[in-house]
N, CA, C and O atoms as a GROMACS GRO file, in nm:
protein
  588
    1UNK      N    1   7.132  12.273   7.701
    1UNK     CA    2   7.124  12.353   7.823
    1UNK      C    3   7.227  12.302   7.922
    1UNK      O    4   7.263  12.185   7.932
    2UNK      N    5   7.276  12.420   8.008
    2UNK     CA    6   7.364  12.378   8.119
    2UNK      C    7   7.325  12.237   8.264
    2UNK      O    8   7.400  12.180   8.343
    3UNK      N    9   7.206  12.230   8.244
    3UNK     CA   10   7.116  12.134   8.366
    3UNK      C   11   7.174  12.220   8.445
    3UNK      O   12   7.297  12.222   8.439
    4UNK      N   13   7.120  12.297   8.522
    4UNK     CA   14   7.135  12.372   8.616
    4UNK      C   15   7.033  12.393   8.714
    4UNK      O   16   6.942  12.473   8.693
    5UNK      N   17   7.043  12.305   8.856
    5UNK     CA   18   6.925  12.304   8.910
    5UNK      C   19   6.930  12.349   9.082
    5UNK      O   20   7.018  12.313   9.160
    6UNK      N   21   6.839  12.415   9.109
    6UNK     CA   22   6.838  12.511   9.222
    6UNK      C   23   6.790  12.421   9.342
    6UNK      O   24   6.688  12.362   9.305
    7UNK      N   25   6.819  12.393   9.448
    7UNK     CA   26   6.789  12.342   9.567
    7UNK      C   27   6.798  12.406   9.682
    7UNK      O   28   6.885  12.491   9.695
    8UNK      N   29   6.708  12.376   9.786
    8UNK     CA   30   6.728  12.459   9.913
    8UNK      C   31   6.826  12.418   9.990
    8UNK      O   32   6.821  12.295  10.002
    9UNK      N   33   6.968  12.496  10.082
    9UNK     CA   34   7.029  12.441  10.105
    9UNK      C   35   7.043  12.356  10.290
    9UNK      O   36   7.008  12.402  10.398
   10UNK      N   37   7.086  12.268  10.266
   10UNK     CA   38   7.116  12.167  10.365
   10UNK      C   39   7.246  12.145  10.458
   10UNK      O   40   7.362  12.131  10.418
   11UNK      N   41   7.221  12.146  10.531
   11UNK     CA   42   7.349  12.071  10.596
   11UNK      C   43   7.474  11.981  10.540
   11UNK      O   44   7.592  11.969  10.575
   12UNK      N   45   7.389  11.918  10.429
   12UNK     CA   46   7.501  11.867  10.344
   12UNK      C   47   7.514  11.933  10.251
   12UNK      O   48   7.516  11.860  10.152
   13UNK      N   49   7.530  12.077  10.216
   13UNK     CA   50   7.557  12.138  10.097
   13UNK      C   51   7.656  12.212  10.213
   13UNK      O   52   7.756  12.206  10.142
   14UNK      N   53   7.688  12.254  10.292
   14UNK     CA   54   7.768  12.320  10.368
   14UNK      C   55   7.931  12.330  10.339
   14UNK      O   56   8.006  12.427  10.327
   15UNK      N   57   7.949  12.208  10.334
   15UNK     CA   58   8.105  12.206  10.317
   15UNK      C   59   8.167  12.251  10.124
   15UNK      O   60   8.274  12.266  10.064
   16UNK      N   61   8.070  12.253  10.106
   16UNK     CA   62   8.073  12.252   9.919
   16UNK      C   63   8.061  12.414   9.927
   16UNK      O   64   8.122  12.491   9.852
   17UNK      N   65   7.986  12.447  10.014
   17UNK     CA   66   7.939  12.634  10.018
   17UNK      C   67   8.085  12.708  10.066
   17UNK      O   68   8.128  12.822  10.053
   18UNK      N   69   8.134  12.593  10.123
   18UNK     CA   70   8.262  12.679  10.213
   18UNK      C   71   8.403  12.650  10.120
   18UNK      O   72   8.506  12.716  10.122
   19UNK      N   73   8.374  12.532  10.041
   19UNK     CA   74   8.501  12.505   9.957
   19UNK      C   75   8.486  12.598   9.821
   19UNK      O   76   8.584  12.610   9.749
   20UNK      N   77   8.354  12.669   9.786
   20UNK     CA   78   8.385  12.762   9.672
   20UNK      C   79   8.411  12.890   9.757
   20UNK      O   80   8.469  12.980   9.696
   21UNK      N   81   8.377  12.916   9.898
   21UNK     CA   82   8.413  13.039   9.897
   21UNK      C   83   8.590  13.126   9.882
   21UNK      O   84   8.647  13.222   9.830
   22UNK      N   85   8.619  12.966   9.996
   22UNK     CA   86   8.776  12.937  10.010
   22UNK      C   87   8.834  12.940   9.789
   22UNK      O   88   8.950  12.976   9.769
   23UNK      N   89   8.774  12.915   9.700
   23UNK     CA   90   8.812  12.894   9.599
   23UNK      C   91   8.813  13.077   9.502
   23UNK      O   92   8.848  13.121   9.393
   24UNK      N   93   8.757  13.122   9.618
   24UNK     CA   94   8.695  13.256   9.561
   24UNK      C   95   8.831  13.389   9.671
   24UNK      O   96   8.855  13.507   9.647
   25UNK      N   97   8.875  13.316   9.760
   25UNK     CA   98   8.956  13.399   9.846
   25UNK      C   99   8.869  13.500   9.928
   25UNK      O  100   8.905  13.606   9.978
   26UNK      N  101   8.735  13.434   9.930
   26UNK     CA  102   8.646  13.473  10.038
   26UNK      C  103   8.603  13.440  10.142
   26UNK      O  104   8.619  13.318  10.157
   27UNK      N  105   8.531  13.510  10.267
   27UNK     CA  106   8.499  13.433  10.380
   27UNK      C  107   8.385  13.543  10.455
   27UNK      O  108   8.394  13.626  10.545
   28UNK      N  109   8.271  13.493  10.362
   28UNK     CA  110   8.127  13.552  10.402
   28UNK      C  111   8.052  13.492  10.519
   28UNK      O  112   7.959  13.545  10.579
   29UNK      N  113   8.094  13.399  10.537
   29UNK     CA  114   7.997  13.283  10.625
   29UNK      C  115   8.072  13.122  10.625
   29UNK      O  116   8.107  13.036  10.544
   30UNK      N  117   8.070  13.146  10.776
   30UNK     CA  118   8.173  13.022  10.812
   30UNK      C  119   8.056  12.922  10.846
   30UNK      O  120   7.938  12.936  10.811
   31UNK      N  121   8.124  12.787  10.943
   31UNK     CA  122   8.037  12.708  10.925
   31UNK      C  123   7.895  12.712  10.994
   31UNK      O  124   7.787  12.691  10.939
   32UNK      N  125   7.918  12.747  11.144
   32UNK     CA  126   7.836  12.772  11.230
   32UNK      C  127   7.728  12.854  11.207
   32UNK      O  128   7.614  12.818  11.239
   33UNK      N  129   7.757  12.995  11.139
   33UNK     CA  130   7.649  13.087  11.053
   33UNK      C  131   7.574  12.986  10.962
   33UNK      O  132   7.455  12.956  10.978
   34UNK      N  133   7.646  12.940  10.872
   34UNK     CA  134   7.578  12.870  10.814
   34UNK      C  135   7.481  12.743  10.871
   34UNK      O  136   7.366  12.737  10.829
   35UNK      N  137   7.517  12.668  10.943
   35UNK     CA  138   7.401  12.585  10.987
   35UNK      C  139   7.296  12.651  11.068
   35UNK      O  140   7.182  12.608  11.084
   36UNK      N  141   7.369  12.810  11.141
   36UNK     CA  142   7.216  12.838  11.194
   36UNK      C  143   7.115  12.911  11.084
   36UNK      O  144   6.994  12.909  11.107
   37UNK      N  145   7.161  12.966  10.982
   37UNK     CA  146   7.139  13.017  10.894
   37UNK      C  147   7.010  12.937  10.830
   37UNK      O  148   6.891  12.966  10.845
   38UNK      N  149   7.063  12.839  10.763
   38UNK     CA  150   6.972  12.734  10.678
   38UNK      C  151   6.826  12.696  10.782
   38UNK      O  152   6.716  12.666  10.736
   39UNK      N  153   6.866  12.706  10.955
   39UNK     CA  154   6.752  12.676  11.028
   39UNK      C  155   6.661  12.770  11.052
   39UNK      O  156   6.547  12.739  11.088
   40UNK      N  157   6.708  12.938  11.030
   40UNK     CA  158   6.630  13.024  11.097
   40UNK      C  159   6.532  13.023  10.993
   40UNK      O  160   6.560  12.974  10.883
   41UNK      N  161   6.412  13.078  11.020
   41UNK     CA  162   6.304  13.106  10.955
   41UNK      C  163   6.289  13.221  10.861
   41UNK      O  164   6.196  13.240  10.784
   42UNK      N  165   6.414  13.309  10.883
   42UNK     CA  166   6.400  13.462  10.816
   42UNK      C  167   6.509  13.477  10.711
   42UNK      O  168   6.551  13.580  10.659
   43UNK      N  169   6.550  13.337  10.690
   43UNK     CA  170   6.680  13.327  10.558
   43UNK      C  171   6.640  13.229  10.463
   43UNK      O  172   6.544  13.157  10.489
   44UNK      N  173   6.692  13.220  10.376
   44UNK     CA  174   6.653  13.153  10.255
   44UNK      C  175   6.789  13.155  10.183
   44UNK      O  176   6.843  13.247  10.123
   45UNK      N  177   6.832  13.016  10.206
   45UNK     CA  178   6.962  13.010  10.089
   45UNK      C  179   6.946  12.840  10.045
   45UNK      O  180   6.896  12.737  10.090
   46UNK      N  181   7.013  12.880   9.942
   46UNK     CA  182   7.005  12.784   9.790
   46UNK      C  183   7.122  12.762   9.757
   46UNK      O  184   7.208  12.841   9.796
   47UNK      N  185   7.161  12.635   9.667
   47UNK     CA  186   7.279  12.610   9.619
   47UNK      C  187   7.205  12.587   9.442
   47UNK      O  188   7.083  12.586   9.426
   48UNK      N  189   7.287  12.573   9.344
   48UNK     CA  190   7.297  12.564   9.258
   48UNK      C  191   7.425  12.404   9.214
   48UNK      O  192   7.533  12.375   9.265
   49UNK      N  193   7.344  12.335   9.102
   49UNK     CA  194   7.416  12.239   9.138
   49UNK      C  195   7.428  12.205   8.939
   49UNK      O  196   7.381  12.276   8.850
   50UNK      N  197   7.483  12.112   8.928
   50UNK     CA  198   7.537  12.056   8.745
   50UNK      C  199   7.590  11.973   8.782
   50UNK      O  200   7.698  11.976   8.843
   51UNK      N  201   7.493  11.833   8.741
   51UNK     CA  202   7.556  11.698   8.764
   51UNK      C  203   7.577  11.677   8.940
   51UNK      O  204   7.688  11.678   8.994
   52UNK      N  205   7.509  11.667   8.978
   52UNK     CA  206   7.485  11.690   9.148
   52UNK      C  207   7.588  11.732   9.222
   52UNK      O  208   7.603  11.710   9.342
   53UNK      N  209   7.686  11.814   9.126
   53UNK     CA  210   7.830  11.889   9.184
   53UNK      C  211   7.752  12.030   9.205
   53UNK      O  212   7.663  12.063   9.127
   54UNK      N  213   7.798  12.125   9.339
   54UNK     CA  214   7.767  12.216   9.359
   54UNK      C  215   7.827  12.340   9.273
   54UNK      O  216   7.950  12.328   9.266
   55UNK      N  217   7.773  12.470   9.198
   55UNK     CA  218   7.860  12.503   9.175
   55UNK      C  219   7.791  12.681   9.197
   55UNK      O  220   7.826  12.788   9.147
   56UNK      N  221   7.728  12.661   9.254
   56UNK     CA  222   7.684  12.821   9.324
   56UNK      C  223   7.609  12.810   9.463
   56UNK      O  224   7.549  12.713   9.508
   57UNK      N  225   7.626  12.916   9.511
   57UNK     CA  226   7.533  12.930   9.630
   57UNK      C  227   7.474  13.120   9.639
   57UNK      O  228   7.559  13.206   9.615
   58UNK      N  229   7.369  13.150   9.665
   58UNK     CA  230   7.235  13.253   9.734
   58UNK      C  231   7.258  13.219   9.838
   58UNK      O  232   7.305  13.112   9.875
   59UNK      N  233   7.210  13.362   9.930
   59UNK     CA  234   7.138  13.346  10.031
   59UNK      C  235   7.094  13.491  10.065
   59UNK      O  236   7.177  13.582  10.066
   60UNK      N  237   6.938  13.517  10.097
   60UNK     CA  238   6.883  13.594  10.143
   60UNK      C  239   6.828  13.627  10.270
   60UNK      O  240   6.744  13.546  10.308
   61UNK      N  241   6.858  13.752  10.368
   61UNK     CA  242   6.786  13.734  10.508
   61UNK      C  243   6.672  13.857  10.463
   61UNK      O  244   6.695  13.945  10.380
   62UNK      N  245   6.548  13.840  10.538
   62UNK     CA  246   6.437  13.921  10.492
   62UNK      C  247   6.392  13.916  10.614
   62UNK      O  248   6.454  13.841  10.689
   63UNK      N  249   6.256  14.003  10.677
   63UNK     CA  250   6.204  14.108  10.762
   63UNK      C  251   6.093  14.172  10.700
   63UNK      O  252   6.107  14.268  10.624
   64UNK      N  253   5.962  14.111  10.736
   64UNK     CA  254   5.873  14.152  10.718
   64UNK      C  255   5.858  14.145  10.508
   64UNK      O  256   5.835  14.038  10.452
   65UNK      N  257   5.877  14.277  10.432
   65UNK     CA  258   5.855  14.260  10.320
   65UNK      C  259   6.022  14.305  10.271
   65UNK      O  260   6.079  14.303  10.162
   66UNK      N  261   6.041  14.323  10.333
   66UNK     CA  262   6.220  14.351  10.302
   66UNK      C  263   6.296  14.248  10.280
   66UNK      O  264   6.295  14.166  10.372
   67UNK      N  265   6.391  14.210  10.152
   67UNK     CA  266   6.538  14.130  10.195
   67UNK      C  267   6.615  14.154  10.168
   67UNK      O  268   6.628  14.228  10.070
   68UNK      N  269   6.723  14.106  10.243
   68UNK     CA  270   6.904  14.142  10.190
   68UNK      C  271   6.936  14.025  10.111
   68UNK      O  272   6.900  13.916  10.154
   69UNK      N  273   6.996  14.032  10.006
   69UNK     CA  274   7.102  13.970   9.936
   69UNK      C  275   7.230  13.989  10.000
   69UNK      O  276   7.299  14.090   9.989
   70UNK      N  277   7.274  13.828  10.104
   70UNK     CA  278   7.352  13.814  10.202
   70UNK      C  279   7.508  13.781  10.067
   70UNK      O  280   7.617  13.836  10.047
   71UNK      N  281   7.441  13.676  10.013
   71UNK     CA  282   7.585  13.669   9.945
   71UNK      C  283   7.487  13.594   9.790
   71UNK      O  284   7.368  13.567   9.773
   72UNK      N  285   7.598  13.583   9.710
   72UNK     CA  286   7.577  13.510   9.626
   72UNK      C  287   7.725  13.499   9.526
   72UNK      O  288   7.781  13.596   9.475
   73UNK      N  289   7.769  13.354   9.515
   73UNK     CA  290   7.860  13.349   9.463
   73UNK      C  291   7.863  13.210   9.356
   73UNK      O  292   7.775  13.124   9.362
   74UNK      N  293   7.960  13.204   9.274
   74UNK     CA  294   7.959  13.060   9.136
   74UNK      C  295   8.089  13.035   9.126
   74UNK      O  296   8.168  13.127   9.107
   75UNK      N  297   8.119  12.938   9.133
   75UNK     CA  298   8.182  12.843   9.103
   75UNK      C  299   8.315  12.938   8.986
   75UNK      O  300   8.268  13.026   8.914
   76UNK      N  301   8.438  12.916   8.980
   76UNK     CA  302   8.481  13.057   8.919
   76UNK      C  303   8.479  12.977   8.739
   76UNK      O  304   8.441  13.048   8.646
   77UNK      N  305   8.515  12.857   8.716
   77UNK     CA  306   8.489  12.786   8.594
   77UNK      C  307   8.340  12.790   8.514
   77UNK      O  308   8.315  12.741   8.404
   78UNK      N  309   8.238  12.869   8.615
   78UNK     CA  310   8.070  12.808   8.604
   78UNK      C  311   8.031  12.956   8.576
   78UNK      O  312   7.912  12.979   8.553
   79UNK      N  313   8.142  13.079   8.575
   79UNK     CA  314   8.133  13.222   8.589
   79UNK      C  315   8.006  13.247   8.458
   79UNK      O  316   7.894  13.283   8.492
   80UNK      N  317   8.034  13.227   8.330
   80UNK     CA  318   7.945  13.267   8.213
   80UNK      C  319   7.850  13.109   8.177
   80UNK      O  320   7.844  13.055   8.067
   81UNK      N  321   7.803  13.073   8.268
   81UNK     CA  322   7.714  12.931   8.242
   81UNK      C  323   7.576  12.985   8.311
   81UNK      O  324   7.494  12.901   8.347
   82UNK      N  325   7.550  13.130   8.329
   82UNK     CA  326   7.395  13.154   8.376
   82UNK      C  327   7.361  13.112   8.537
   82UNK      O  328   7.261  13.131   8.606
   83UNK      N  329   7.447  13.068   8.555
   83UNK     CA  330   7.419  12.996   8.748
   83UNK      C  331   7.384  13.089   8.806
   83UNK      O  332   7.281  13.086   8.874
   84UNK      N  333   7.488  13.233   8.790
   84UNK     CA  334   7.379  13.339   8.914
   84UNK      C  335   7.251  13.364   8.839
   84UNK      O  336   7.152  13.341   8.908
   85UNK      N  337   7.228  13.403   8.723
   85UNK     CA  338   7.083  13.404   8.688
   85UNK      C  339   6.943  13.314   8.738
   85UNK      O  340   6.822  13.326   8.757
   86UNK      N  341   7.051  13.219   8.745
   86UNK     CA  342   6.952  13.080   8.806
   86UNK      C  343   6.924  13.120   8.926
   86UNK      O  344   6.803  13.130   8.941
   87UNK      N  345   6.999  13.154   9.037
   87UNK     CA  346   6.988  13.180   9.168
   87UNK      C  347   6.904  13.290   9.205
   87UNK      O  348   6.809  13.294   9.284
   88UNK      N  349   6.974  13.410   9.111
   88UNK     CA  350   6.862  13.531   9.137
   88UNK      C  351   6.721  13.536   9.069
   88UNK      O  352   6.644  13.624   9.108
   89UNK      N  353   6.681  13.452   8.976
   89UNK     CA  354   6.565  13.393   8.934
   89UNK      C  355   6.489  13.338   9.040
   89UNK      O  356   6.377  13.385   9.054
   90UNK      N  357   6.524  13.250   9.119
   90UNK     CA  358   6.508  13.191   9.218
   90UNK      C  359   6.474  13.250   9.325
   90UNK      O  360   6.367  13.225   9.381
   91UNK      N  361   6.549  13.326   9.366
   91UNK     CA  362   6.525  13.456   9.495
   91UNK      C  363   6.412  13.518   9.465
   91UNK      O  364   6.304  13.497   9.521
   92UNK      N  365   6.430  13.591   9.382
   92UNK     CA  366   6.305  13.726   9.326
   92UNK      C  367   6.124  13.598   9.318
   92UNK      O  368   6.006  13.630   9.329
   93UNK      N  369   6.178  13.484   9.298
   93UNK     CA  370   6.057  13.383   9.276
   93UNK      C  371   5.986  13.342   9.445
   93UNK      O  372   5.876  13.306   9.487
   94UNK      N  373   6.133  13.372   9.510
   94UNK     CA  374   6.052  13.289   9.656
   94UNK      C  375   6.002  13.442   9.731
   94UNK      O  376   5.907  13.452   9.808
   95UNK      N  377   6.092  13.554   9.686
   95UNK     CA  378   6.046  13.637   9.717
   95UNK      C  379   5.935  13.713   9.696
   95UNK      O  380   5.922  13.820   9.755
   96UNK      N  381   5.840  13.665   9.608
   96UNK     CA  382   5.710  13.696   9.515
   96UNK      C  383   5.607  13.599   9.605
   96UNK      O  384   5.502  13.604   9.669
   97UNK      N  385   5.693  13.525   9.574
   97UNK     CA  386   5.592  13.359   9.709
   97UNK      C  387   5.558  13.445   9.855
   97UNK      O  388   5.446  13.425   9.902
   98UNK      N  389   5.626  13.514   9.910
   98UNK     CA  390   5.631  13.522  10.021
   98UNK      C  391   5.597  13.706  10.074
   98UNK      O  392   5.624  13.756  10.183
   99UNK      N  393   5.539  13.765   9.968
   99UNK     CA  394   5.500  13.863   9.968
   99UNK      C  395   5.628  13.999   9.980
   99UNK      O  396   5.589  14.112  10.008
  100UNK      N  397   5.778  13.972   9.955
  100UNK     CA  398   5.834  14.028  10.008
  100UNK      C  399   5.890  14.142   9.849
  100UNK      O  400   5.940  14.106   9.743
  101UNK      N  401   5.864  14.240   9.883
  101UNK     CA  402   5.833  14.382   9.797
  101UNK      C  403   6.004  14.381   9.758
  101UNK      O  404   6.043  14.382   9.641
  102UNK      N  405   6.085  14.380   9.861
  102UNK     CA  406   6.252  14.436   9.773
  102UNK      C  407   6.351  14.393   9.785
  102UNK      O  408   6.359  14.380   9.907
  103UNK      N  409   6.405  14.371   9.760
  103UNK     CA  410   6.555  14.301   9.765
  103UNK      C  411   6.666  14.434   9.770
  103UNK      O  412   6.689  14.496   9.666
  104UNK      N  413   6.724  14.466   9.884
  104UNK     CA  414   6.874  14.534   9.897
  104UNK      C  415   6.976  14.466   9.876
  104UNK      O  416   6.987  14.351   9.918
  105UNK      N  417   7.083  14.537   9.796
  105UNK     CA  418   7.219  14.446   9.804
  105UNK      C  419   7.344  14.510   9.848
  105UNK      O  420   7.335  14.596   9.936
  106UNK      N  421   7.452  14.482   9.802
  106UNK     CA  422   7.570  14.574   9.844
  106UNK      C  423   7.716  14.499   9.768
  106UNK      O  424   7.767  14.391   9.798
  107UNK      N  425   7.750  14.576   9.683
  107UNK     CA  426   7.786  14.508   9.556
  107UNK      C  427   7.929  14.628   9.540
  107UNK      O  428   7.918  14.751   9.533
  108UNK      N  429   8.103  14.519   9.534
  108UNK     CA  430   8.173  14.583   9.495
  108UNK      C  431   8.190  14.720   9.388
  108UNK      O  432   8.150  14.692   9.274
  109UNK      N  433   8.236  14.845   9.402
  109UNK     CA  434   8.252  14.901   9.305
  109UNK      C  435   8.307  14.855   9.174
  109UNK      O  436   8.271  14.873   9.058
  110UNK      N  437   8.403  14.791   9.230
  110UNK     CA  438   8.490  14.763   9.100
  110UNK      C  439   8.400  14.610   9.024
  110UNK      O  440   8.431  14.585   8.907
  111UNK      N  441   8.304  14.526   9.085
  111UNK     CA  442   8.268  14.385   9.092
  111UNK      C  443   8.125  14.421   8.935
  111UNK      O  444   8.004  14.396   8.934
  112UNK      N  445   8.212  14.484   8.833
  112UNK     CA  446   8.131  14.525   8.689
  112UNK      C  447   8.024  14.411   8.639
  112UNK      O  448   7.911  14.440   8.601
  113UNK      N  449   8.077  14.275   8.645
  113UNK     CA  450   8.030  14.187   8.618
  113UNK      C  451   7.892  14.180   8.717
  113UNK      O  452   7.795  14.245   8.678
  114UNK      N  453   7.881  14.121   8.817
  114UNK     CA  454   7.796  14.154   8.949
  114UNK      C  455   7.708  14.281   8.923
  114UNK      O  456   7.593  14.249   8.891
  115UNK      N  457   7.728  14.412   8.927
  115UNK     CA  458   7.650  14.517   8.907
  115UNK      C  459   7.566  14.493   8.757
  115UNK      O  460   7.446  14.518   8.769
  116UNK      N  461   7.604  14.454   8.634
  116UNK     CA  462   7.524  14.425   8.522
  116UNK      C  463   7.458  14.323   8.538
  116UNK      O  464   7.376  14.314   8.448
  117UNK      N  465   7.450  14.221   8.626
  117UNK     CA  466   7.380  14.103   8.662
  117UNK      C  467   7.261  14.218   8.719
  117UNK      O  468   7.152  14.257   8.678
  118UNK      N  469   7.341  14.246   8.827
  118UNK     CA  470   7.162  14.319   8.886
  118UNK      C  471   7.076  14.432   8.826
  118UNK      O  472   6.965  14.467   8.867
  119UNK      N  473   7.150  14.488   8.713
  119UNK     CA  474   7.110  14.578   8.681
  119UNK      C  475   6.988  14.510   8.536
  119UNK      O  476   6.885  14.564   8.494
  120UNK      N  477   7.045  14.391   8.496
  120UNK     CA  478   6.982  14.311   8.377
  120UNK      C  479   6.809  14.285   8.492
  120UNK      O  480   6.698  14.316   8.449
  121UNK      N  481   6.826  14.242   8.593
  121UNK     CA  482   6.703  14.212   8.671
  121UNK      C  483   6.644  14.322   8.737
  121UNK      O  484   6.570  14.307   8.835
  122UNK      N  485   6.682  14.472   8.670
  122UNK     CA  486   6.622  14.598   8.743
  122UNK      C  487   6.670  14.622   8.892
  122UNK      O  488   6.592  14.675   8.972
  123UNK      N  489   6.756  14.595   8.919
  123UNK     CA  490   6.853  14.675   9.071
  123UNK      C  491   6.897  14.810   9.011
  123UNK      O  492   6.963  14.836   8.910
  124UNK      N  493   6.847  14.877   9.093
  124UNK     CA  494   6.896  15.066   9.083
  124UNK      C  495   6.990  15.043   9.160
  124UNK      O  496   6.987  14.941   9.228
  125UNK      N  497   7.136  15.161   9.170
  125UNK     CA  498   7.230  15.162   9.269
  125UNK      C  499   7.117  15.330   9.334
  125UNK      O  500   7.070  15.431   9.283
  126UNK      N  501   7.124  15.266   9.464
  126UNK     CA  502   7.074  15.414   9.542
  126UNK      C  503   7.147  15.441   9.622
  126UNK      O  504   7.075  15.451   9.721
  127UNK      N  505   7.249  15.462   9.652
  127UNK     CA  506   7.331  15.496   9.758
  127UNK      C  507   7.498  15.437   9.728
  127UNK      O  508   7.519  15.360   9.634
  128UNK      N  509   7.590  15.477   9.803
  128UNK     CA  510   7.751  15.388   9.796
  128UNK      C  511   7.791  15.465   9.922
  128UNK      O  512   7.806  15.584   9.945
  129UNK      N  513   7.805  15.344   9.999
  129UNK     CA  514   7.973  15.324  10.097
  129UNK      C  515   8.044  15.346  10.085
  129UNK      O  516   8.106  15.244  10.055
  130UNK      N  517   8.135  15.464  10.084
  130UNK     CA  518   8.235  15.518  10.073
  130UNK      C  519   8.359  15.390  10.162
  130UNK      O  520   8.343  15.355  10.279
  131UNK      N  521   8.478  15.338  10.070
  131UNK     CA  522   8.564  15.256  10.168
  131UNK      C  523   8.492  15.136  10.257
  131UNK      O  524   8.536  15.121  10.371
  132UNK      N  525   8.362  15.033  10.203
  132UNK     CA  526   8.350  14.940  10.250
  132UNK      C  527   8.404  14.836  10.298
  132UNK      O  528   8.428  14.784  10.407
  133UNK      N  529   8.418  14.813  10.162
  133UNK     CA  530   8.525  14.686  10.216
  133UNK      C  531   8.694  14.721  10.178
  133UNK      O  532   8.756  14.784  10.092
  134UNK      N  533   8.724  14.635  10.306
  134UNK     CA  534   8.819  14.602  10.367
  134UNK      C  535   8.867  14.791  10.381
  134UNK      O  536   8.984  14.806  10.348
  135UNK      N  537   8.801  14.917  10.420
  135UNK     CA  538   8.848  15.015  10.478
  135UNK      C  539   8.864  15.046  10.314
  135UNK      O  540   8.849  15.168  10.305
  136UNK      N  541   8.886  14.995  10.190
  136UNK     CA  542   8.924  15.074  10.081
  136UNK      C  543   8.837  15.099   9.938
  136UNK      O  544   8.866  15.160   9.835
  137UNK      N  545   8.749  15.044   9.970
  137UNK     CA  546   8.664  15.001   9.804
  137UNK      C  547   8.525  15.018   9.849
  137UNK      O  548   8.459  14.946   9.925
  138UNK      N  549   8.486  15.149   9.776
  138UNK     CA  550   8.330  15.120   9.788
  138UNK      C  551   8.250  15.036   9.810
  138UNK      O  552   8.293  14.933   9.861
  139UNK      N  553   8.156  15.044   9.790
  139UNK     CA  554   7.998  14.958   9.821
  139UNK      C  555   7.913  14.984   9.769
  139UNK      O  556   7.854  15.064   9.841
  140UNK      N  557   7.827  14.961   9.630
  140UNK     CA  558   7.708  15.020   9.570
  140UNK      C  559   7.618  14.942   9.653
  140UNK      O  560   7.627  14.824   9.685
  141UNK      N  561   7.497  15.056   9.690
  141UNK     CA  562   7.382  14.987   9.752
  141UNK      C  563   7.311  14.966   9.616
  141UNK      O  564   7.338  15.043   9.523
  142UNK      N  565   7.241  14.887   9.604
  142UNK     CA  566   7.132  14.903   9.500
  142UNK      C  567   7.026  14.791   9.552
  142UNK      O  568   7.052  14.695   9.626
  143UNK      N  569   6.880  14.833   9.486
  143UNK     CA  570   6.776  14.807   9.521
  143UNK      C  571   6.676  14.713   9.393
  143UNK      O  572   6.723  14.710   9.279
  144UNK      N  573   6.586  14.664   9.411
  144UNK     CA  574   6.513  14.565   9.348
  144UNK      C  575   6.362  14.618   9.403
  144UNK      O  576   6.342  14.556   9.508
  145UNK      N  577   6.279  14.684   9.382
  145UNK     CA  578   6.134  14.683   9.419
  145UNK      C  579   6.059  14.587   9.312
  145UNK      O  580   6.039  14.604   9.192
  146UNK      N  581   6.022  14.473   9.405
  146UNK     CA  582   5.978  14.334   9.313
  146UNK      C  583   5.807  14.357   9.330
  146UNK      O  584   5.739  14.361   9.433
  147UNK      N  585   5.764  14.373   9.164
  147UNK     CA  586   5.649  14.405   9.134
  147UNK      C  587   5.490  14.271   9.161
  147UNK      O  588   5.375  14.304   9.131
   0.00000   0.00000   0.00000
């Protein structure tokens, strides 16, 4: 097995969250989001770790029985090693803990890989953003009603 183990994230997982995003040519959440993030009461994010090296990060904001899938990203070497499975295993688990019925997401058109991840854990696409991101590329909404 990969040892692949899920933790809640910390203040010291921060700079590791920001060096895969920078590794990804992304910028979902800088630092400041992130430390208020990990404190508020209505988010829930996780890192994913192998050999106490970080190599994914979740994070969910939720509302009542509702949550968003804020981001979730792996490590780009860690891509076919199951890590987002681990994470969204994880989510849908705290989200069962905590009475919360669905998970929304918002998931590149073109991001094939990503859409069969959610679709393997029952995410419907119900809706698309016409020109989301960055003004040019769709947005599949898709949904999770967690039983």
């Amino acid at each position: 097995m990969n040892n692949i183990k899920i933790y809640k994230m910390t203040k010291d997982d921060i700079q590791d969250v920001l060096n895969l995003e920078k590794s990804h040519n992304i910028k979902i959440l800088s630092k400041t989001l992130l430390e208020n993030e990990i404190e508020n009461t209505n988010t829930y994010y996780i890192v994913a770790k192998i050999n106490n090296k970080t190599v994914g990060y979740a994070g969910i904001s939720y509302v009542l029985d509702s949550a968003d899938l804020i981001s979730i990203v792996v490590d780009k070497e860690k891509i076919n090693m199951s890590v987002a499975t681990f994470m969204l295993n994880d989510i849908i688990s705290f989200c069962r803990k905590n009475n919360i019925i669905e998970i929304i997401l918002e998931v590149r058109s073109s991001n094939i890989p990503a859409q069969k991840l959610y679709e393997k854990f029952g995410f419907k696409q119900i809706s698309t953003r016409k020109k989301y991101y960055d003004n040019l590329e769709d947005a599949y909404i898709m949904k999770l009603n967690i039983k």
